[in-house]
C-alpha positions in Angstrom: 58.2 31.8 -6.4 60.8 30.3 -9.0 63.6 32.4 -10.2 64.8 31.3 -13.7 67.9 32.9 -12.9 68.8 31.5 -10.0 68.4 27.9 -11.8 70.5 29.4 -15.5 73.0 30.8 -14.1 74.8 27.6 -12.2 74.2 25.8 -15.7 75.5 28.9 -17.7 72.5 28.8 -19.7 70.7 31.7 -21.2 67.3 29.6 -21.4 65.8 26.5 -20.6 63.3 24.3 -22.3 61.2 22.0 -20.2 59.6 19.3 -21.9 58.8 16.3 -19.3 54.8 16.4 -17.9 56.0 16.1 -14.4 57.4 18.8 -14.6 55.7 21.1 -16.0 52.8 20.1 -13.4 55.4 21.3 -10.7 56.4 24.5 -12.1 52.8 25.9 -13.4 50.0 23.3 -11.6 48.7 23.2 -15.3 46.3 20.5 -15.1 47.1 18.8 -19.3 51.1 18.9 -19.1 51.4 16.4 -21.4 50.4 19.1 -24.1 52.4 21.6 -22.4 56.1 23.0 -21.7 57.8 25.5 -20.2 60.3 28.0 -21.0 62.6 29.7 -18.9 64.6 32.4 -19.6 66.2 35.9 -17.6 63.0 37.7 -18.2 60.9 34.8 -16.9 58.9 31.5 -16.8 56.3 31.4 -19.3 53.8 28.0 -19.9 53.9 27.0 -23.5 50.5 25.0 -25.2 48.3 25.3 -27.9 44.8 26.6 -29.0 43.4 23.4 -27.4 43.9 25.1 -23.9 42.5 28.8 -24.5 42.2 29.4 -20.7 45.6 27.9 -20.0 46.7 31.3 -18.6 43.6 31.3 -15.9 44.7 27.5 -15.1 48.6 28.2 -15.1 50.2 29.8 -12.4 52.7 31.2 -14.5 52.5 33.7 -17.6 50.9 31.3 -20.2 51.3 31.5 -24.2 49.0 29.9 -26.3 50.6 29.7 -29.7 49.5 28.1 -33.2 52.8 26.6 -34.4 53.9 28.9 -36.8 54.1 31.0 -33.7 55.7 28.4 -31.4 58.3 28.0 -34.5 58.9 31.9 -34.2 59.4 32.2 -30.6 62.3 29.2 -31.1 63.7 30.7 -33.9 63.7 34.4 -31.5 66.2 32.6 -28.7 70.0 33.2 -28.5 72.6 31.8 -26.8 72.9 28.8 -24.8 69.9 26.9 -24.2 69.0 23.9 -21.8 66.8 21.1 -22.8 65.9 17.6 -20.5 68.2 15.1 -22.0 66.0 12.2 -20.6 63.1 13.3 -21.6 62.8 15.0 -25.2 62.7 13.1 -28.3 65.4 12.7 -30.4 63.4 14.2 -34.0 61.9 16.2 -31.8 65.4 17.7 -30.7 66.6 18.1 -34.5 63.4 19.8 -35.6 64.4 22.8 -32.6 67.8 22.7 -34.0 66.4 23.4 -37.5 64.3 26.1 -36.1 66.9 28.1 -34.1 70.8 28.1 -34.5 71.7 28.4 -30.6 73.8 26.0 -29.2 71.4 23.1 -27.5 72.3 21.8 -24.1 71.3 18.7 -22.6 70.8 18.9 -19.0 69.3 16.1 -16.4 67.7 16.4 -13.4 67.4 20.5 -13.0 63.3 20.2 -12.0 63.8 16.6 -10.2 66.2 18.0 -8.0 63.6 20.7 -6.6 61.0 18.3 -6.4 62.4 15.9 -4.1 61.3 17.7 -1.0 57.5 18.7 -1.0 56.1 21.6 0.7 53.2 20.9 2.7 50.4 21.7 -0.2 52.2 18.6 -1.8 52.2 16.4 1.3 48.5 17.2 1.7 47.6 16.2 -1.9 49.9 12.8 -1.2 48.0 12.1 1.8 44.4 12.7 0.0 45.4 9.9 -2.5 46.7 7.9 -0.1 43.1 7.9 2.0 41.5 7.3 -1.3 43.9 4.1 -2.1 43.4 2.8 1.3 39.6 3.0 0.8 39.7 1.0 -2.3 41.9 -1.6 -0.8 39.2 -2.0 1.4 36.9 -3.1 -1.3 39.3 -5.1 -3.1 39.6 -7.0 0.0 35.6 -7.4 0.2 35.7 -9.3 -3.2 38.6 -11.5 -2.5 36.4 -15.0 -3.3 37.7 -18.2 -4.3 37.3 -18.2 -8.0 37.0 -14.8 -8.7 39.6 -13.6 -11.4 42.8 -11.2 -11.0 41.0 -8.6 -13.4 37.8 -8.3 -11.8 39.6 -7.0 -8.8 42.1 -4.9 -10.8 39.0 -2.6 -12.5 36.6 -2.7 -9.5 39.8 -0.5 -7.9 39.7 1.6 -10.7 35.9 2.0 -10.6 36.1 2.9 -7.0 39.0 5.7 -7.3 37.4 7.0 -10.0 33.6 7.3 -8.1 35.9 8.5 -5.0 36.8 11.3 -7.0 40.4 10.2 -8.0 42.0 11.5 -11.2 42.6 7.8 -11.7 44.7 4.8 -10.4 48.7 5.7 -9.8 49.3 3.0 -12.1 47.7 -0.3 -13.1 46.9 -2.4 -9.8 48.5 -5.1 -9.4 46.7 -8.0 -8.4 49.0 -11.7 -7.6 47.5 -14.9 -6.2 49.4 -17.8 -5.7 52.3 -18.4 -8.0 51.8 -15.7 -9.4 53.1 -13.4 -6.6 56.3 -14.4 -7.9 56.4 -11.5 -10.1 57.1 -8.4 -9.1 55.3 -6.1 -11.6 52.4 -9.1 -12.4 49.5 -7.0 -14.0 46.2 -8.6 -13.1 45.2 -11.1 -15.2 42.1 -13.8 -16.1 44.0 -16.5 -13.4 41.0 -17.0 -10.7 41.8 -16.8 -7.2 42.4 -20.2 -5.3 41.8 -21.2 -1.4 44.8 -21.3 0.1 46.5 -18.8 -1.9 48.7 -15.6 -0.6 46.9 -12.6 -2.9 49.4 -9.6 -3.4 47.4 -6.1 -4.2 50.1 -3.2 -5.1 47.7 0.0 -5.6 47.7 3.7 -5.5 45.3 6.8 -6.8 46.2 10.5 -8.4 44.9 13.3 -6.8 45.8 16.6 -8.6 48.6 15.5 -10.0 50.0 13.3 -6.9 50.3 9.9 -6.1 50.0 7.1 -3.3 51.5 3.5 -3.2 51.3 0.7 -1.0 51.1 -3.2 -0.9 49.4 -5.6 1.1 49.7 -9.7 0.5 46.8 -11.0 2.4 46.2 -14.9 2.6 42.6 -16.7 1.2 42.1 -18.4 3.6 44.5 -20.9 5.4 48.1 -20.9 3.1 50.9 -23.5 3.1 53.0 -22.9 6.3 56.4 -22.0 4.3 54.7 -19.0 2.9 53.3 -17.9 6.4 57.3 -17.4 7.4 58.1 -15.7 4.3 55.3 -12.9 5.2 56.9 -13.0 8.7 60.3 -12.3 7.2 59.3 -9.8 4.6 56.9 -8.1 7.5 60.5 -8.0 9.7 62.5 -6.5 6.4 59.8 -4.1 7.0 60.1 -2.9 10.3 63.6 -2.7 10.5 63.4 -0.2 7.7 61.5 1.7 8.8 63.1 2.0 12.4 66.2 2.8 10.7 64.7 5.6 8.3 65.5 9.3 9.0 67.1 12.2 7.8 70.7 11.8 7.4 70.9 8.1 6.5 71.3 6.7 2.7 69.0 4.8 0.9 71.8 2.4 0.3 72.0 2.2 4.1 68.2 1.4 5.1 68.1 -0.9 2.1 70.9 -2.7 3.3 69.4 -3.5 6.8 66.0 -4.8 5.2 68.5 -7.1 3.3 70.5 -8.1 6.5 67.3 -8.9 8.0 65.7 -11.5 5.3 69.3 -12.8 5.0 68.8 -13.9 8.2 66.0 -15.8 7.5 67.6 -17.3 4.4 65.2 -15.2 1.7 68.2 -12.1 0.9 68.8 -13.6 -2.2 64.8 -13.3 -3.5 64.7 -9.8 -3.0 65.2 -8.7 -6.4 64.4 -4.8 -6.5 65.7 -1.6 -4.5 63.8 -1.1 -1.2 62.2 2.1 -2.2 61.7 5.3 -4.1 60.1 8.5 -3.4 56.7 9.4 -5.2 55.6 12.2 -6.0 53.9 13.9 -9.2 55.8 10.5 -10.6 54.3 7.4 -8.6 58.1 6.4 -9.4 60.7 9.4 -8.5 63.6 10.4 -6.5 65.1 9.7 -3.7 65.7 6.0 -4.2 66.2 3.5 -1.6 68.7 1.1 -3.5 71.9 -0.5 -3.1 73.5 1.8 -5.9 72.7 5.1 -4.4 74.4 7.4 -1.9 71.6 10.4 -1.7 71.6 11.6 2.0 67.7 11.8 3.1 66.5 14.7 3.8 63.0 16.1 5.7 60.2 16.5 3.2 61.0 13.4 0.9 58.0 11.2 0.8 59.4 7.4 -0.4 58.1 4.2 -0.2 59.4 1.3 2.0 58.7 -2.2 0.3 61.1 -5.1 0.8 59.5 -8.4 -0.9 60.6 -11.9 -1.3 59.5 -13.9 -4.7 60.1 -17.4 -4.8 60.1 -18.7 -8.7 57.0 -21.4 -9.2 55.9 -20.8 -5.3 54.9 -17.1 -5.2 55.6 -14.1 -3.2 54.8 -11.6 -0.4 55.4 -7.5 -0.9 54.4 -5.4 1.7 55.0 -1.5 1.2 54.4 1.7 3.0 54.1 5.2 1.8 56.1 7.3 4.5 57.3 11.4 5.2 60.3 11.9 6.3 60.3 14.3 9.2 62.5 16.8 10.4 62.9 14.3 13.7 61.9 10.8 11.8 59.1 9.8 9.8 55.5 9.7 9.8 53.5 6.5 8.1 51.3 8.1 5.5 49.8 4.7 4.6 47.7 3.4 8.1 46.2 0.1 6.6 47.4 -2.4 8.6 49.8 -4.6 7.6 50.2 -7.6 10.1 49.4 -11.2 8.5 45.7 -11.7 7.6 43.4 -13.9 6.3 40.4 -13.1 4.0 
């Protein structure tokens, strides 16, 4: 049950104005938090939207005000005090206009929700692992259709087809889908290049399910690739594994991202690795903790992350491999099974 209180009074605020979908999702489960906030004060948490949402108080499971905007602009205008709003999040006019409408003092904050989010309960977990079975499913199919000439995109939206039939809320994010060169690219959205024999094919995918998100990666070969890319797969597939033996409660990300780096130094790649290990994922397919040479956070059980070393070799292409994993009160449990050893389509 939240207790405003308990989250005002170490900020010595007298309210606090949420803003960011994410969220709001966490704190009320309301299913359209992009047209929605919250407002917490001493005498409660209350869901704020419009008409558009006339059974937002059956579908929130918080108090619920549905307000025209004369009577949104009355309830700011109503507040005293000291009141908290999400730095990172709110717009800039949309910060002056509450300033117009109220003379309290306004207080950026950062991080108040994120923090409470970083550990899910097991509802959370259980919604996680749904889109996760769903994204594996669909990897499946894009696998079926990996063809010699068949194009980047047509792969990409047959994965969104399928999560969407599954009964996904949608994809996690646009799939990625790298062949050859390509694969070079970290974040390469699918595009009209048509798959080539010989090619190593990198597929980064994940679904929503009520609000949650999956993630993973495979790079699977089309048939037989060039031998140098073979051993880069080996390396980043080692990267992997030493992660994830060295992941558990207690350690940094900064230290388990370390070790995957140690490991492809070792095999000459360090220096191609050119984002953080990991991050957790949550109701943001992107989300705290983070598993990154610039961050000391201590993980803890309940933190669901990702694990995805890669190596990207400019002109050549690339191999990612990432898994979705729970940490554990005693280690971790693998929430994504597809496996992940070298293969060949």
């Amino acid at each position: 049950m939240l207790e405003p209180q308990a989250l005002l009074e170490p900020l010595e605020l007298d309210a606090l104005y949420i803003t960011r979908p994410e969220n709001v999702r966490y704190l009320t489960g309301f299913p359209h938090p992009e047209d929605a906030q919250v407002l917490l004060t001493p005498e409660g948490a209350f869901l704020l939207t419009d008409p558009r949402y006339p059974e937002a108080e059956r579908e929130s499971q918080i108090p619920a005000k549905v307000l025209r905007r004369e009577e949104r602009e009355a309830l700011f205008q109503d507040l005293r005090g000291r009141v908290g709003f999400e730095a990172e999040h709110l717009p800039y006019a949309a910060l002056e206009r509450l300033r117009e409408l109220s003379p309290v003092e306004w207080v950026p904050t950062k991080g108040v929700i994120e923090r409470l989010r970083l550990k899910k309960t097991p509802e959370e977990v259980a919604r996680i692992r749904k889109a996760q079975a769903l994204a594996e499913k669909a990897l499946e199919r894009a696998l079926s259709l990996l063809k010699p000439g068949v194009e980047e995109r047509e792969v990409a939206l047959e994965i969104e087809f399928f999560l969407r039939k599954a009964g996904a809320e949608g994809v996690a994010f646009p799939p990625i889908v790298a062949s050859g060169v390509r694969g070079a690219l970290p974040h390469a959205g699918a595009s009209e290049k048509r798959l080539e024999a010989g090619e190593l094919v990198t597929l980064d995918l994940g679904a929503k399910v009520a609000g949650y998100h999956s993630d993973m990666t495979r790079t699977v070969a089309l048939g037989k690739p060039p031998l140098e890319m073979r051993r880069v797969h080996q390396a980043v597939l080692s990267a992997l594994e030493v992660a994830l033996e060295n992941l558990r409660p207690g350690r940094t990300g900064k230290e388990v991202d370390a070790l995957a780096r140690e490991e492809l130094k070792r095999h000459g790649l360090d220096r191609y690795f050119v984002h953080s290990l990991g991050h957790g994922v949550g109701l943001a397919v992107h989300e705290g903790p983070s598993l990154s040479p610039y961050t000391e956070e201590v993980l803890e059980p309940g933190m669901v992350v990702t694990v995805e070393p890669g190596v990207y070799l400019p002109g050549v292409g690339g191999v990612r491999i990432e898994e979705l994993v729970l940490l554990t009160e005693d280690g971790i449990e693998l929430l994504s099974r597809f496996p992940r050893g070298y293969m060949e389509v």
